[in-house]
Backbone as XML, in Angstrom:
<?xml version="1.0"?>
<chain id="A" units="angstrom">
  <residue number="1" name="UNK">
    <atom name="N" x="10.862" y="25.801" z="-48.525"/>
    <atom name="CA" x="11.622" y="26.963" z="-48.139"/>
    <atom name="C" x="11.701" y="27.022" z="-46.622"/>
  </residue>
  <residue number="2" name="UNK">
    <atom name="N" x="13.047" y="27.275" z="-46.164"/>
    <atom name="CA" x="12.853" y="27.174" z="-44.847"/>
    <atom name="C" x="13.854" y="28.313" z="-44.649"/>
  </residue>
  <residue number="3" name="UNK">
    <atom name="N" x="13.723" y="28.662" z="-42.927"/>
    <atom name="CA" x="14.321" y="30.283" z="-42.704"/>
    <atom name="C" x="14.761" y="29.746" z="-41.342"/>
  </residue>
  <residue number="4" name="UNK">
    <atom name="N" x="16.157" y="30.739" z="-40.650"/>
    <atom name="CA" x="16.466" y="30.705" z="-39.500"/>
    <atom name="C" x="15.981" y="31.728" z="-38.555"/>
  </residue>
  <residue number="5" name="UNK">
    <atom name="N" x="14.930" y="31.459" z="-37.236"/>
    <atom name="CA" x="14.884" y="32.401" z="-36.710"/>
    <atom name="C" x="15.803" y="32.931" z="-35.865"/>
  </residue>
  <residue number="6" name="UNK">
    <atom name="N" x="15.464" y="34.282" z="-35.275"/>
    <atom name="CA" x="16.441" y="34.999" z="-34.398"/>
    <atom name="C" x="16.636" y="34.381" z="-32.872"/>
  </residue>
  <residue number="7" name="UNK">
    <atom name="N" x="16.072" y="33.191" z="-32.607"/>
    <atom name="CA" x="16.366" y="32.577" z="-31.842"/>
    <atom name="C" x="16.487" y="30.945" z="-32.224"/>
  </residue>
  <residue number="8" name="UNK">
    <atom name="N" x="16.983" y="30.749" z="-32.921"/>
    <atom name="CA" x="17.872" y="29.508" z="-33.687"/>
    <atom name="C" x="16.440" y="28.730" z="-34.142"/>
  </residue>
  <residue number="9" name="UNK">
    <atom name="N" x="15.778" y="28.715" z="-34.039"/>
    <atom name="CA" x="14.497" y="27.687" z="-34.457"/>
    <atom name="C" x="14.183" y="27.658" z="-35.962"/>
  </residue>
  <residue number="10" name="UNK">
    <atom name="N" x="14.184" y="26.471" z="-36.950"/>
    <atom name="CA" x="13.925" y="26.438" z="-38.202"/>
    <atom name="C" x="13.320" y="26.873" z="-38.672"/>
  </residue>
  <residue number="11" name="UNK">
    <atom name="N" x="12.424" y="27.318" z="-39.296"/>
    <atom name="CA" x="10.938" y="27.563" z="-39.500"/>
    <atom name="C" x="10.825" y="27.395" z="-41.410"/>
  </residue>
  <residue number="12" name="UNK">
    <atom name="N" x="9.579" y="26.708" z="-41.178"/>
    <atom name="CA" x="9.232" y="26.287" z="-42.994"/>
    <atom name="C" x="8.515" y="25.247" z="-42.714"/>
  </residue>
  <residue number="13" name="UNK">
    <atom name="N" x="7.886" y="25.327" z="-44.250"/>
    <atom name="CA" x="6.801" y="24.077" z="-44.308"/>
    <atom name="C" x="7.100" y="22.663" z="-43.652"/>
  </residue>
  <residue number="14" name="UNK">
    <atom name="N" x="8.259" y="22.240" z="-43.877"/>
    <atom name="CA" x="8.562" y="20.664" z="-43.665"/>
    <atom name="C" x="9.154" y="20.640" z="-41.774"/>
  </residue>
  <residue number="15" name="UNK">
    <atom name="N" x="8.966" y="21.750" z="-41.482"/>
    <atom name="CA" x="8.956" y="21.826" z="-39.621"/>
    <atom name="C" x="7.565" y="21.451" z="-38.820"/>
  </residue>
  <residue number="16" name="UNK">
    <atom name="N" x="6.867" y="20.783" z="-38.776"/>
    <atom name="CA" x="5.733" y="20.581" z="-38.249"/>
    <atom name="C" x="6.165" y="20.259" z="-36.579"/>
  </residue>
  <residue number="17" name="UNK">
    <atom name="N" x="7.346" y="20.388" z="-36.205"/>
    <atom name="CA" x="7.557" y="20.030" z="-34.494"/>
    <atom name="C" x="7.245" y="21.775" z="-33.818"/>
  </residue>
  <residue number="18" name="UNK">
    <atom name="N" x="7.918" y="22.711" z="-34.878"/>
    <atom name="CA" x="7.778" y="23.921" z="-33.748"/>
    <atom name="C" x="6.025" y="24.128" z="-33.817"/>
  </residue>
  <residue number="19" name="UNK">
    <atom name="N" x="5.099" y="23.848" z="-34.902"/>
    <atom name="CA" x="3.639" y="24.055" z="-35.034"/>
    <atom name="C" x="3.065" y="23.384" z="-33.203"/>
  </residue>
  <residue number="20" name="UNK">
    <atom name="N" x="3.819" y="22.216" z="-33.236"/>
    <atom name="CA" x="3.275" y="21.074" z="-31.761"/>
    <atom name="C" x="3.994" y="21.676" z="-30.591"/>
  </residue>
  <residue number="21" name="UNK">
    <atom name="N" x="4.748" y="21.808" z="-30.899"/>
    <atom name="CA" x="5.405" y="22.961" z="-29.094"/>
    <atom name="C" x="5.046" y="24.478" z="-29.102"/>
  </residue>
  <residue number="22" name="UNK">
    <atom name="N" x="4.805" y="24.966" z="-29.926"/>
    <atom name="CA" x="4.316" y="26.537" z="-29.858"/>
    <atom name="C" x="2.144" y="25.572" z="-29.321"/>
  </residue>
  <residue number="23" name="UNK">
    <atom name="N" x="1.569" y="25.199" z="-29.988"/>
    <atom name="CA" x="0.687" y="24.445" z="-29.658"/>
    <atom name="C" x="0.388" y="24.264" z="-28.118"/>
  </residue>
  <residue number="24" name="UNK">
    <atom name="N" x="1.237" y="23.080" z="-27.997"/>
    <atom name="CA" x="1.614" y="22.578" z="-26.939"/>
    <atom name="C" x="1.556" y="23.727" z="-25.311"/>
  </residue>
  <residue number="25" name="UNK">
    <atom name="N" x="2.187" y="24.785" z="-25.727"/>
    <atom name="CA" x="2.805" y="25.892" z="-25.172"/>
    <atom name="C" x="1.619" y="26.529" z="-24.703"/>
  </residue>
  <residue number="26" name="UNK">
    <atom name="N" x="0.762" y="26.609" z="-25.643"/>
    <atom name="CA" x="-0.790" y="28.015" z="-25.424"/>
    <atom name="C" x="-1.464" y="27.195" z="-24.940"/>
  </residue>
  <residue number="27" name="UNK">
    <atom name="N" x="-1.348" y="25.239" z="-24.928"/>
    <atom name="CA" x="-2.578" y="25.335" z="-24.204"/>
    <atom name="C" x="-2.385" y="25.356" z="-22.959"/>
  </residue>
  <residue number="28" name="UNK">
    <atom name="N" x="-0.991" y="25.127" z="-22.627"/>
    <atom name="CA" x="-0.046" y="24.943" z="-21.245"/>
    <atom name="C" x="-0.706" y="26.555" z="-20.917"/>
  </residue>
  <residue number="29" name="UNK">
    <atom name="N" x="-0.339" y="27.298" z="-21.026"/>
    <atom name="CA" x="-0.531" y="28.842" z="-21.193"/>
    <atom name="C" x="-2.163" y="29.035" z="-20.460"/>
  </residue>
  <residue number="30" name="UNK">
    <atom name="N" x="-3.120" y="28.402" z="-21.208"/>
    <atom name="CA" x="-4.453" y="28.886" z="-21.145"/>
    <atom name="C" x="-4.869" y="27.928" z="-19.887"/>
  </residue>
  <residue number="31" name="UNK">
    <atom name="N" x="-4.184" y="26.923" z="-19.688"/>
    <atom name="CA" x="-4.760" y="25.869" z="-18.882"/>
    <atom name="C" x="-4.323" y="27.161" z="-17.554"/>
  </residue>
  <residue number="32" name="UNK">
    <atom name="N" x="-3.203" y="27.410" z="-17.391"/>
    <atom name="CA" x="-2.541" y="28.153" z="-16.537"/>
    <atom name="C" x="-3.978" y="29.134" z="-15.883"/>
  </residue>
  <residue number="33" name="UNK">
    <atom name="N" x="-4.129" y="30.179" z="-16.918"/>
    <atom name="CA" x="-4.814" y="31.284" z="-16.765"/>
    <atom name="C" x="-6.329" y="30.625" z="-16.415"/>
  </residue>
  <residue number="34" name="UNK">
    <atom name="N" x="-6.622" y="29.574" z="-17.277"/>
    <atom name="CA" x="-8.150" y="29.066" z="-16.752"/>
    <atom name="C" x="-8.034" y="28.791" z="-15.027"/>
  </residue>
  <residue number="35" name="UNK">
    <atom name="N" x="-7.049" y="28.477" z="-14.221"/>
    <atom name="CA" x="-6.571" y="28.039" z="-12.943"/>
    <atom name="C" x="-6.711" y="28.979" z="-12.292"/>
  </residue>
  <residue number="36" name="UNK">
    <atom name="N" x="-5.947" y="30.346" z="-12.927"/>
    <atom name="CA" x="-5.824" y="31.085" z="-12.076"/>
    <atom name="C" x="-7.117" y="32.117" z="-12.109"/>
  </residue>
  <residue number="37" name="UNK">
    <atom name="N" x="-8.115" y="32.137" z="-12.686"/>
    <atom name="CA" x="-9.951" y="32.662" z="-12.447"/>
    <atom name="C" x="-10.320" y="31.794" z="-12.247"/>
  </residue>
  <residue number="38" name="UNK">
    <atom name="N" x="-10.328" y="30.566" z="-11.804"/>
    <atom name="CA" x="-11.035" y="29.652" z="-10.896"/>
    <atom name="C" x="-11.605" y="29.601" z="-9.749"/>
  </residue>
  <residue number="39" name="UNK">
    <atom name="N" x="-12.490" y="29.955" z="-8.902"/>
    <atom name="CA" x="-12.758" y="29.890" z="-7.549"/>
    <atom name="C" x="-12.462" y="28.537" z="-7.030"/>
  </residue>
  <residue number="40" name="UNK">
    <atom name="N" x="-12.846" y="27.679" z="-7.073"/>
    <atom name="CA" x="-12.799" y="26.748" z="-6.727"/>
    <atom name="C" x="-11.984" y="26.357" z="-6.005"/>
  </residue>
  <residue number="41" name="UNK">
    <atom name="N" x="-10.559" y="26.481" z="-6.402"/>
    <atom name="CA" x="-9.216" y="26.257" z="-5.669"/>
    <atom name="C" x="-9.201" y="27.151" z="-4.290"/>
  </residue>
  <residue number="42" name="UNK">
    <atom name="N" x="-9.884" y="28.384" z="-4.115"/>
    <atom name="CA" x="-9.281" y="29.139" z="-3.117"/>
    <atom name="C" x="-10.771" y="28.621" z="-2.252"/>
  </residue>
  <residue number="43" name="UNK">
    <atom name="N" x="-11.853" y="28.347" z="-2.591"/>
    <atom name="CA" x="-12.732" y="27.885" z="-1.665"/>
    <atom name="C" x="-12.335" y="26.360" z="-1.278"/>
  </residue>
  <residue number="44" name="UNK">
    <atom name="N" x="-11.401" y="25.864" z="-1.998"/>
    <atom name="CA" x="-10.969" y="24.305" z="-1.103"/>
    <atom name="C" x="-10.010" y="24.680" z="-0.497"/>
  </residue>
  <residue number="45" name="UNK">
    <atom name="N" x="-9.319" y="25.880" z="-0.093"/>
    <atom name="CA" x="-8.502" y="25.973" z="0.791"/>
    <atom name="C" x="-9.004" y="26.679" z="1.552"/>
  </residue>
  <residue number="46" name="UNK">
    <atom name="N" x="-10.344" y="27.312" z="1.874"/>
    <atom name="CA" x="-10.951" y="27.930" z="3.133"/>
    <atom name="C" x="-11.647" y="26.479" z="3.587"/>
  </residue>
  <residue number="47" name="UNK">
    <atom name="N" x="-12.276" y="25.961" z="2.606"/>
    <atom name="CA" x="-12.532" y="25.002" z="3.906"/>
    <atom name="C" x="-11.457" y="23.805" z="3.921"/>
  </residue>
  <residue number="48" name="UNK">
    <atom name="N" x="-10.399" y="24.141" z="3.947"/>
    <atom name="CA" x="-9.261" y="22.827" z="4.430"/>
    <atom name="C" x="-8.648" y="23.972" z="5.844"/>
  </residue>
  <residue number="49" name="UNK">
    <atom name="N" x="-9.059" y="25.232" z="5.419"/>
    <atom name="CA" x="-8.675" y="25.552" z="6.568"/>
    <atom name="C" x="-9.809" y="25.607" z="8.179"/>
  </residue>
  <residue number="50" name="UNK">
    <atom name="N" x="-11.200" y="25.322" z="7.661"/>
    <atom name="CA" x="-11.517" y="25.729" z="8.363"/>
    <atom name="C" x="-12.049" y="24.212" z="9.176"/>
  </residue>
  <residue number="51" name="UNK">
    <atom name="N" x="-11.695" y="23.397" z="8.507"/>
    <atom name="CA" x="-11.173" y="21.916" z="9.259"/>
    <atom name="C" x="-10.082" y="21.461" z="9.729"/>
  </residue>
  <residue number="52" name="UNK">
    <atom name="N" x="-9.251" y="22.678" z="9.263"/>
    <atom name="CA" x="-7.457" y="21.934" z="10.614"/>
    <atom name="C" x="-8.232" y="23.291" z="11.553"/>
  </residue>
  <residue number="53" name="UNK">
    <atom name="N" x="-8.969" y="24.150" z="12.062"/>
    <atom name="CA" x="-9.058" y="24.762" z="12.778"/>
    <atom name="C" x="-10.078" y="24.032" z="13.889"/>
  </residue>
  <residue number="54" name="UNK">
    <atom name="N" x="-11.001" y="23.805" z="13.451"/>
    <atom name="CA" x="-11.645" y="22.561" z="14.214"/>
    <atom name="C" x="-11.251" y="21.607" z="14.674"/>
  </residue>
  <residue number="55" name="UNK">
    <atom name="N" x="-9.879" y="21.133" z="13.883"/>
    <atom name="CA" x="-9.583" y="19.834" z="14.590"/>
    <atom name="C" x="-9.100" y="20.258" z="15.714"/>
  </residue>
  <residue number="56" name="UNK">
    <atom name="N" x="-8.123" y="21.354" z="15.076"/>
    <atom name="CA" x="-7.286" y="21.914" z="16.464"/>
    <atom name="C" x="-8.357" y="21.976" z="17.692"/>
  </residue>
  <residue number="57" name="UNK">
    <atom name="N" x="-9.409" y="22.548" z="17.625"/>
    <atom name="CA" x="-10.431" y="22.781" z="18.854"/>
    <atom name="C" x="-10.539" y="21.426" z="19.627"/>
  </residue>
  <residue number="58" name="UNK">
    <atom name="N" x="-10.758" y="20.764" z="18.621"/>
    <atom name="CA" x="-10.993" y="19.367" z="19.087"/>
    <atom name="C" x="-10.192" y="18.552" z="19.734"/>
  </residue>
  <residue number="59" name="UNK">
    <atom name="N" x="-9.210" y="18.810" z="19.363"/>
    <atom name="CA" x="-7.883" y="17.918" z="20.164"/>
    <atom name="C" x="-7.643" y="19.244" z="21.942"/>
  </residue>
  <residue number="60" name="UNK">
    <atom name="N" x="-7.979" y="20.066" z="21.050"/>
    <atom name="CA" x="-7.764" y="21.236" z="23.089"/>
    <atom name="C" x="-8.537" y="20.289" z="23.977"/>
  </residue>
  <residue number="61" name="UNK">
    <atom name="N" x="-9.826" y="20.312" z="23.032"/>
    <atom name="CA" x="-10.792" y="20.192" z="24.447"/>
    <atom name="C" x="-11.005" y="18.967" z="24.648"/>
  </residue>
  <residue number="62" name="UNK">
    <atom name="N" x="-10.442" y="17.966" z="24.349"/>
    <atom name="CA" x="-10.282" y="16.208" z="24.476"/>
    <atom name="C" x="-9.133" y="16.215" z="25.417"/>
  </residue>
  <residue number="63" name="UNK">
    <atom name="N" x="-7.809" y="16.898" z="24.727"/>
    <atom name="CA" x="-6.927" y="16.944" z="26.169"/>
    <atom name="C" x="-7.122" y="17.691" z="27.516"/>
  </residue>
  <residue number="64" name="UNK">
    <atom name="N" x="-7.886" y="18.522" z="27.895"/>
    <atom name="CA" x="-8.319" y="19.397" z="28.636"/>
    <atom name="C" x="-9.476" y="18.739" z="29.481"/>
  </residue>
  <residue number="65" name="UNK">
    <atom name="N" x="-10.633" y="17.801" z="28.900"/>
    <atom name="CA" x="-11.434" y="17.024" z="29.447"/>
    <atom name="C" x="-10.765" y="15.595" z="29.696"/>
  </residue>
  <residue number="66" name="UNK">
    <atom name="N" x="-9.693" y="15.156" z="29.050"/>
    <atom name="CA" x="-8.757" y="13.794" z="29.422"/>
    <atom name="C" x="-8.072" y="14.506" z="30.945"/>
  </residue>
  <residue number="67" name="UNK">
    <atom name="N" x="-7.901" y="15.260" z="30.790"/>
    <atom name="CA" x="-6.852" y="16.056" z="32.349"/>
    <atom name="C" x="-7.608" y="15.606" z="33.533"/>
  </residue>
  <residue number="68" name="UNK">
    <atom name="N" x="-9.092" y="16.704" z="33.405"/>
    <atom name="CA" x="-10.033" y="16.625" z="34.465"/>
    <atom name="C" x="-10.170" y="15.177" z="34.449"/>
  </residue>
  <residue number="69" name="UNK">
    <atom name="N" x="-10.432" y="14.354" z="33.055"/>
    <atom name="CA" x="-10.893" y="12.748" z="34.173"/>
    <atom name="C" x="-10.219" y="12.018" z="34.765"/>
  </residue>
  <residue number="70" name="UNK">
    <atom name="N" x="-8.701" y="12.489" z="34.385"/>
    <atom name="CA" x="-7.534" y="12.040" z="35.278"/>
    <atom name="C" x="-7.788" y="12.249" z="36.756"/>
  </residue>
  <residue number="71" name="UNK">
    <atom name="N" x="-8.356" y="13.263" z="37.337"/>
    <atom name="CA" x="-8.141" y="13.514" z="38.568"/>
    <atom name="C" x="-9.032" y="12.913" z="39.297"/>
  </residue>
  <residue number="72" name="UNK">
    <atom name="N" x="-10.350" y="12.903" z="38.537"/>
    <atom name="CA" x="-11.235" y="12.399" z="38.739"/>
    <atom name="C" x="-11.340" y="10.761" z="39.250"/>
  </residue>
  <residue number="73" name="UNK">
    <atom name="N" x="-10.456" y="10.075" z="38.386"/>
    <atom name="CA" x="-10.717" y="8.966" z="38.600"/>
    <atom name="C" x="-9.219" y="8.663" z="39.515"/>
  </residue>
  <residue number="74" name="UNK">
    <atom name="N" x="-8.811" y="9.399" z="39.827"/>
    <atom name="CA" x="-7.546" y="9.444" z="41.099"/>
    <atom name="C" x="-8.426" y="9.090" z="42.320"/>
  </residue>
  <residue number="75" name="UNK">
    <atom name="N" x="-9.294" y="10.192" z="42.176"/>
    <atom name="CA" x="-9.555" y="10.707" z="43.242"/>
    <atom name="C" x="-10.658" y="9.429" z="43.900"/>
  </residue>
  <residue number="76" name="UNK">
    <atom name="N" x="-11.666" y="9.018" z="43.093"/>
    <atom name="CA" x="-12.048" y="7.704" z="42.966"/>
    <atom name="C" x="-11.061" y="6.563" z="43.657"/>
  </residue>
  <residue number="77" name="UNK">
    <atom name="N" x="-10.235" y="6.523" z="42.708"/>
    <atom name="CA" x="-9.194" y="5.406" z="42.649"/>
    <atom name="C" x="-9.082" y="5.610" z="44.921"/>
  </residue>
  <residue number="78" name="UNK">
    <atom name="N" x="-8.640" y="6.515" z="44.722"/>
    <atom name="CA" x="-8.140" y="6.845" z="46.270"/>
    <atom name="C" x="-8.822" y="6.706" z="47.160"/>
  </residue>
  <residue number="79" name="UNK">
    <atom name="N" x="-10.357" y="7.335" z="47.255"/>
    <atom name="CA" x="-11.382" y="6.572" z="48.072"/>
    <atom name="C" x="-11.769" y="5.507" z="48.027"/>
  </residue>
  <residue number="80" name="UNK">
    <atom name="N" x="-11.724" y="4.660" z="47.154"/>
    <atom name="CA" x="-11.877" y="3.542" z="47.523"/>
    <atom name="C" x="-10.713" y="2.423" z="47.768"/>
  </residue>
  <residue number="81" name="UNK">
    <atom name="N" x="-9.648" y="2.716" z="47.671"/>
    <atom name="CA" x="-8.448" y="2.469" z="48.568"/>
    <atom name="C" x="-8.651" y="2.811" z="49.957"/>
  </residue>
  <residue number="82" name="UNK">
    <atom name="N" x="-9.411" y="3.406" z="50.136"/>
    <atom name="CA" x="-9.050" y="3.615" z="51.816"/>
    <atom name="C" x="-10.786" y="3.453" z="52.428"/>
  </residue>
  <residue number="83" name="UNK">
    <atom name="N" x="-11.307" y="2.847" z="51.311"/>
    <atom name="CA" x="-12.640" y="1.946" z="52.082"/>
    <atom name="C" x="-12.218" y="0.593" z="52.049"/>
  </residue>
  <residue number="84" name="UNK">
    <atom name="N" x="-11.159" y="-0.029" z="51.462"/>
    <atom name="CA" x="-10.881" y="-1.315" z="51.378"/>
    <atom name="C" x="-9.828" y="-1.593" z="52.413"/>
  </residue>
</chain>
């Protein structure tokens, strides 16, 4: 015996495809909701953030100490140009 639902789908014993996509569907569904009470995900994005924030520090103060040894070794460079 089989029946038409109100949204065109067969339904009856010898339908075993809508049993595997309604299936299919809840665990899609639950996987969803297990994701979204997860901590996990939002603590790998505090610390992904709190390593592009560091890097950032890191690259300031490498270019900022690359500056000063620029001058530094000018300044070098220059005295001993004019001891030679």
């Amino acid at each position: 015996m089989e029946f038409q639902s109100g949204n065109g789908l067969i339904l009856g014993a010898g339908n075993g495809n809508y049993r595997k996509r309604r299936g299919s569907i809840m665990k899609l569904l639950q996987s969803i909701q297990k994701f979204a009470r997860e901590e996990d995900g939002v603590t790998a994005i505090e610390y992904g953030l709190i390593a592009a924030l560091i890097a950032v520090t890191i690259i300031v103060s490498v270019t900022s100490v690359g500056q000063n040894l620029i001058g530094v070794f000018t300044a070098i460079s220059t005295a001993l140009a004019g001891a030679l």
